[in-house]
C-alpha positions, 0 to 999 in steps of 0.5 A: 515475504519478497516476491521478486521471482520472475516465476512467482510475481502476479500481475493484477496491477501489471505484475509479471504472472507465474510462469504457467499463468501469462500476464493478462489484462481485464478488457470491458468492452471495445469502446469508440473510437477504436484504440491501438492494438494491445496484446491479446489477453490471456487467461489469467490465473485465479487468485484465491481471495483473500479478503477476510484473512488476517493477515500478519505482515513484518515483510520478509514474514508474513502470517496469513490466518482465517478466523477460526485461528487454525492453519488448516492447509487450505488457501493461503493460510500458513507462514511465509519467509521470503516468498515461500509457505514455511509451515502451512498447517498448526491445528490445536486440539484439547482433550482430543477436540477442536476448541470453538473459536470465539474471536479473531482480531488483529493486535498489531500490524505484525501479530494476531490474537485468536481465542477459543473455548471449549466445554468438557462435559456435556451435562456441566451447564454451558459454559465453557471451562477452558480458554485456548488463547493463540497469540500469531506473530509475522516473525514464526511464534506463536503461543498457545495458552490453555486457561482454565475456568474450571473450579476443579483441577484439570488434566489434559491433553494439548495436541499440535498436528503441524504440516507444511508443503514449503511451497513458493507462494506463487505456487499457493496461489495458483493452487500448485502447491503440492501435497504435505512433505514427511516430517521428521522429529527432530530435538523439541520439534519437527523438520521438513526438507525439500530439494531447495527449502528446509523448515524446523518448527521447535517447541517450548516446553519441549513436548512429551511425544512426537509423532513424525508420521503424523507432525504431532506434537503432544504434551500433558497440561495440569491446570489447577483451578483459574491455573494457565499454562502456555506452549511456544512454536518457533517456525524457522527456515533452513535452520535461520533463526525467526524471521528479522523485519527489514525495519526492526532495529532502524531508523523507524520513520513516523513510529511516534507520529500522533493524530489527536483531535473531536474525531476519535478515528484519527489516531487508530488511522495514523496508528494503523498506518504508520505500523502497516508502513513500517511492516511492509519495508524491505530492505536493499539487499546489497545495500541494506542501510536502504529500505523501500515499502513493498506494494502490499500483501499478500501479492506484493511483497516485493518492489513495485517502483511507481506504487514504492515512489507514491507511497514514500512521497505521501510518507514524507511527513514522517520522515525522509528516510523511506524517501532516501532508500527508495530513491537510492534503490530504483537509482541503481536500476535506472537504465543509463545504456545510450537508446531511447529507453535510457535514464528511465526506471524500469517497470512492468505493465498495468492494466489501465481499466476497460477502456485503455490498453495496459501502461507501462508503470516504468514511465510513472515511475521515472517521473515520480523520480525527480518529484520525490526527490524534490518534495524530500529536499523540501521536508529537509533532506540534507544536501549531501544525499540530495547531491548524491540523487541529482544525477539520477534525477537529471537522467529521469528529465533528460529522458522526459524531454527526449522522449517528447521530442519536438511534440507537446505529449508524452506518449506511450512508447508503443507504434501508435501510442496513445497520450494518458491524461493521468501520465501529463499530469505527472509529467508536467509536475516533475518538468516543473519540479525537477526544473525548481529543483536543478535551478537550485543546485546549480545544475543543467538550465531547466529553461527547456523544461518550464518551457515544455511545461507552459506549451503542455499547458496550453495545448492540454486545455485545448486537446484534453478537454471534452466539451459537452452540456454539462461543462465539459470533462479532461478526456483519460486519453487522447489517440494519436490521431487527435480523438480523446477517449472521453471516459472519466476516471479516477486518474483525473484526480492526478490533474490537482496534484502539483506538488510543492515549490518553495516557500510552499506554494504549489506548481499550477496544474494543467486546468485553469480555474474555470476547468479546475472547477468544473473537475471538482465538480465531477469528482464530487458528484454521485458518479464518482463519489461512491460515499466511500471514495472516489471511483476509479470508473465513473458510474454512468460510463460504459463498462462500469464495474463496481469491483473492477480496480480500474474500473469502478472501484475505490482506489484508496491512492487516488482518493487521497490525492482527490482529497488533498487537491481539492482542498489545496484548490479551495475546493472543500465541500468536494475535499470533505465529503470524500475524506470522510467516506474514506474515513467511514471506510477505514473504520469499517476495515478496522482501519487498516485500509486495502488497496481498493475495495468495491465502489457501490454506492453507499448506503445507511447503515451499510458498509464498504464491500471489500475486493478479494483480490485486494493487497491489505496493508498495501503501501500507498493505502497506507501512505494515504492514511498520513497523507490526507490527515496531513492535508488537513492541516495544509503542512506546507515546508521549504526546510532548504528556506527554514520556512514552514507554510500552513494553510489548514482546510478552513471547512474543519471537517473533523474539528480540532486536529492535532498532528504531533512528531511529525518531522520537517527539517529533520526535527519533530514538527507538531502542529493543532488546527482549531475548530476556528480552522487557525492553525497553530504550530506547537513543536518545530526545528530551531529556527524554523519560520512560518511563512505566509 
């Protein structure tokens, strides 16, 4: 389900909203000092929530169900092609009543079993004598089973009543959708049309009625005793066959990636993980060799280049190819018009939390950019598609330095624009690994930007840190006129991602040691280690909301980041006690983890509280879950040097870890951490050295 209609995007995370819902932003209160004027907010539309859906997704298809198993028509239920409800109502009855359901759970990224029973006399005992089995995949099928338990045979009745509004899911959500269009029977099944959208739902065995008026598909099911016998729907669009995922039949990166080890949590993590990935890749439509992750379902299922870029670089130990098709995509939408705006990738406002008008996503995105492209070239993509990307990523660093100018901070492009802790931090990383990167392949002399990057360095220290009794903090901004806004968030955690240089070292950050230290403290400490992550907001600052994404939640990305930071900094008792809130956490959402979920502080024999706007899968959760896995073993490459640097968290939180069909230089890589914390490499390319 893509959602790239500027009529049909919403924007909790800077998307554009549906036409009759303006983009808003949630305000806390007004904070001092006084920040530039944003634009006035406006109401936003209510989201219906979505957290306890199941939700089947093999992007363009999804398949959201509650769990009771029957499509009532309600809420978000239904299937979803290309951003629109193909079918939104399939409720089974047998022997003319609804089966009580019994389970739900989800099978795999793209599919879901739910089960029913159901007893047919009333004075036979209580136990059930049918079992109603329904297997829902992303794609359009689904299969009804009827398995009887009965010792005696059985006769009866399977009746389908289906419906559907072929409704954008933009309308779905705002709750616009419109009443259920007539059907009409056609061959094995049942047909809808509307103006722009048809929908055909085609059954096997064909049934023995079919009633239009009421979408009713029937059959007579003969069961001898311990018998099953099945039905299959197929939902198609505009007569199309069932829906193809964008990564089905690719080049499926990371599909055979294994996490094993002391803690069983591991391997269902990177399982969960790689699949959700997967499922959420779309392809380029004019180039459909490219495939890019999606933000996240159900509300984002198109391209969002800032959380795209995040999520293809954390999935890099599976692989280039995200990275290659991310990369050459948002290419394509670079600006390259002469004006200020020139060379950056193009993307909506975010809201930025209580305290911070919204930013602009294009600016961490033009960023991420030549970071990406770097750390790619790094994990072994080969040089022809580096060369190929090089002038893009030249573009997104002549803009960075046009865009400082003179000054030292990269500031927002509004009158009176603040300067964002968060946007120095990736700024001063893709000068100094874009500087690396231009160095190596004989391009444009990157002197101008280490340069930059040494006077940021400075000057942040002095500029960005707020001093106080405890130690002191980096401030989330600082105004144009010099006063910081003091606030401590979870975008701190950018301040420990450098990234990688060769022979897999990494950049220096914008803190000292010293400071580096104090910030390990605080992201460790009870404000903002939740127990189940880091908190985007601090808990003793003004307008701390437990559930607000930038306000207090957990935000899954930017605890991962915290989580590999801190252990390459050397902080590991900080580094350990988020990885494993995470990891309670990611048990707890049957280890498909959401974007955020709430930031209560945790307690015994509690659980996460989850947010029901949240996206689940999203796609940097998902990257998140390869990412702090492979942060444990400290996987550090430079496949241009045919080297390979291990520094594994000496700490073994986990105790032993395995990670196996990995990929680094474009060959399998595995490689065990013993509970000794030595790690030993166990699979490489030929002539892959490890250094030291």
């Amino acid at each position: 389900m893509s959602l790239p209609a500027p009529s049909s995007v919403f924007d909790r995370e800077g998307r554009r909203r549906a036409a009759s819902a303006p983009t808003s932003f949630s305000r806390g209160p007004a904070p001092a000092p006084a920040l530039p004027p944003a634009p006035a907010p406006r109401g936003p539309a209510e989201l219906p929530p979505a957290h306890a859906l199941l939700t089947c997704v093999a992007l363009p298809a999804l398949a959201i169900s509650t769990d009771q198993g029957q499509l009532t028509g309600r809420g978000l239920e239904g299937f979803y092609r290309a951003g629109r409800r193909t079918l939104s109502r399939c409720q089974v009855r047998v022997a003319g009543r609804e089966p009580v359901a019994v389970q739900a759970r989800m099978l795999s990224a793209d599919s879901a079993r739910f089960v029913a029973t159901l007893r047919l006399s009333t004075d036979g005992g209580p136990d059930p004598e049918v079992v109603v089995e329904r297997i829902r995949h992303a794609d359009g099928t689904e299969r009804i089973t009827l398995h009887s338990a009965s010792g005696r045979p059985l006769r009866l009745p399977l009746e389908v009543s289906l419906g559907t509004d072929l409704a954008e899911v933009g309308a779905v959500a705002s709750g616009r959708a419109g009443p259920e269009l007539p059907a009409t029977v056609h061959d094995s099944g049942m047909r809808w049309s509307s103006a722009t959208a048809h929908c055909l739902v085609t059954a096997d065995p064909a049934p023995a009625d079919a009633l239009a008026s009421a979408g009713l598909l029937r059959w007579e099911m003969n069961l001898p005793p311990g018998a099953s016998r099945s039905v299959e729907l197929r939902v198609r669009s505009d007569g199309a066959g069932p829906a193809r995922a964008a990564g089905h039949g690719a080049s499926r990166s990371g599909s055979g990636a294994r996490a094993a080890g002391d803690d069983p949590r591991v391997q269902p993590l990177l399982a969960r993980s790689v699949e959700d990935l997967q499922a959420l890749l779309l392809r380029d439509p004019r180039h459909p060799t490219d495939l890019y992750p999606a933000a996240g379902a159900p509300w984002r299922c198109g391209l969002a280049p800032a959380e795209a870029l995040a999520a293809a670089r954390m999935a890099l130990p599976l692989g280039t190819r995200i990275a290659l098709g991310t990369l050459r995509t948002l290419a394509r939408s670079q600006l390259t018009e002469a004006g200020p705006r020139s060379g950056m990738i193009p993307g909506p406002l975010r809201d930025a939390g209580p305290h911070l008008p919204p930013g602009c996503t294009g600016t961490e995105a033009t960023l991420l950019f030549p970071v990406l492209l770097a750390e790619a070239w790094r994990w072994g993509l080969p040089g022809p598609e580096v060369e190929e990307l090089l002038p893009a990523a030249e573009r997104c660093l002549r803009w960075l330095r046009t865009s400082v100018g003179d000054g030292t901070f990269l500031s927002d492009a509004r009158p009176g624009g603040l300067a964002r802790g968060e946007i120095q931090a990736h700024a001063h990383r893709a000068a100094l690994l874009g500087a690396d990167l231009l160095d190596a392949h004989g391009r444009a002399d990157p002197t101008g930007l280490r340069q930059w990057a040494a006077r940021l360095r400075s000057a942040f220290q002095d500029e960005f840190w707020v001093e106080d009794r405890a130690g002191g903090r980096p401030a989330a901004a600082r105004l144009a006129d010099g006063r910081p806004v003091p606030h401590l968030t979870g975008g701190a955690a950018h301040l420990l991602d450098t990234g990688l240089l060769e022979s897999g070292t990494h950049a220096p950050g914008l803190l000292d040691k010293v400071r580096t230290g104090q910030l390990a403290r605080l992201l460790g400490g009870p404000a903002m280690d939740s127990g189940w992550g880091l908190r985007s907001l601090g808990a003793k600052e003004a307008a701390y909301n437990p559930f607000g994404h930038r306000g207090g939640a957990v935000r899954v990305h930017e605890t991962a980041i915290a989580v590999a930071g801190l252990a390459a900094a050397g902080y590991e008792k900080e580094a350990d006690s988020l990885l494993r809130g995470l990891l309670s956490a990611a048990e707890s959402f049957g280890h498909r983890l959401p974007e955020m979920y709430a930031g209560e502080q945790r307690t015994e024999g509690g659980a996460p509280l989850p947010h029901p706007a949240a996206c689940r899968p999203a796609a940097t959760a998902a990257a998140a879950g390869v990412h702090v896995l492979v942060a444990l073993a400290g996987i550090r490459p430079d496949a241009p040097a045919r080297t390979v640097k291990l520094s594994p968290v000496r700490s073994v939180p986990l105790g032993e870890l395995g990670l196996s069909a990995l990929s680094v230089a474009g060959a399998p890589f595995s490689v065990r951490v013993t509970r000794l914390g030595l790690a030993m490499v166990e699979e490489a390319a030929d002539g892959l050295q490890l250094g030291v």
